[in-house]
N, C-alpha and C positions, 0 to 999 in steps of 0.2 A: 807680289800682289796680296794685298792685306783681305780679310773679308770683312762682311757687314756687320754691324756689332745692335747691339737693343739702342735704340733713339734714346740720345739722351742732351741735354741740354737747349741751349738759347741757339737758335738760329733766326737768319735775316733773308727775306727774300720781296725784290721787284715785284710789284703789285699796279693796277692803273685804277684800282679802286678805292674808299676810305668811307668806311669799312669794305676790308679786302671778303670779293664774291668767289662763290664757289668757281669761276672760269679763272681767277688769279693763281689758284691752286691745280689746275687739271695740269695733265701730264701730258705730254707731245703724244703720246699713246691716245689717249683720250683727245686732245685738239687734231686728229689727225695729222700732226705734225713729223717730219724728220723721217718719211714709210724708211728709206735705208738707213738709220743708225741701228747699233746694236740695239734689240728688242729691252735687254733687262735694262739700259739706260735709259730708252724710252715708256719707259711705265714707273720709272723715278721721278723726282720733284727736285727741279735744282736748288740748291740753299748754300746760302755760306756761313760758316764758324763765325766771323767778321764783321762787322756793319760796314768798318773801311773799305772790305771786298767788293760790297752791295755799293756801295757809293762811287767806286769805282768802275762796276759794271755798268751800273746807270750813267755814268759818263760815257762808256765805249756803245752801249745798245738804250738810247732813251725810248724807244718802242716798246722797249718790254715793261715800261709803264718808270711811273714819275716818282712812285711812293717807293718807301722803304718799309716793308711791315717784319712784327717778331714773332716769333713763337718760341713756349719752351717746349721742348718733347719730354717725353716720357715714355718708357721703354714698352709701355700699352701703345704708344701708338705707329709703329714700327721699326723700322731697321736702317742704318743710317751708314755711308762710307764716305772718306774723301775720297774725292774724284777727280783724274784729271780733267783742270780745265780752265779758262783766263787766269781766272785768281785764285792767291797758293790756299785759301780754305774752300776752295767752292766742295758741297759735298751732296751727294745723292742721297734723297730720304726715300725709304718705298713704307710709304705707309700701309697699315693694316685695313681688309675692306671694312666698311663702315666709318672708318676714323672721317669726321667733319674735318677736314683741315682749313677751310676758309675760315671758319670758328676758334681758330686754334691760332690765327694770325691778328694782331695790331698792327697799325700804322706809328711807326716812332717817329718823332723827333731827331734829327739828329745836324750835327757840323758836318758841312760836306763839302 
């Protein structure tokens, strides 16, 4: 088991907004979402390495919204690991308090 490294680069994640709101970004922790998963997953933010990932999980769960939005990280805005889960990049960001990450997402373009 690998641990968490400083955020760094382009990640993609399911959005139902355009421009993505700060409830696009909240964590199952925060949505009261998942009371029995592991706590430290649940205060994570799912993303994937991918956009093919993202376009693929939007095929398997279209509830979790329609867009595909980007961000890049930087290691200011916290700690990032893959994780298992559907898709071989999905990866858990735990941002740092204060980081706006709704702010930090666009809505992309993309072939899907």
């Amino acid at each position: 088991m690998g641990v968490a490294t400083d955020a760094n680069g382009a990640v993609f994640r399911l959005v139902k907004h355009d421009p993505p709101r700060a409830s696009d970004t909240a964590s199952h922790w925060e949505a009261g979402k998942l009371p029995q998963a592991p706590a430290c997953l649940r205060c994570g933010l799912s993303v994937f390495r991918e956009i093919r990932d993202a376009v693929h999980q939007r095929q398997l769960l279209p509830k979790l919204g329609n867009w595909i939005a980007q961000a890049t990280l930087l290691p200011e805005h916290g700690k990032t690991k893959l994780t298992e889960g559907r898709q071989p990049s999905h990866t858990t960001w735990w941002a740092y308090e204060g980081v706006n990450r709704a702010s930090l997402f666009s809505v992309v373009r993309e072939e899907g």
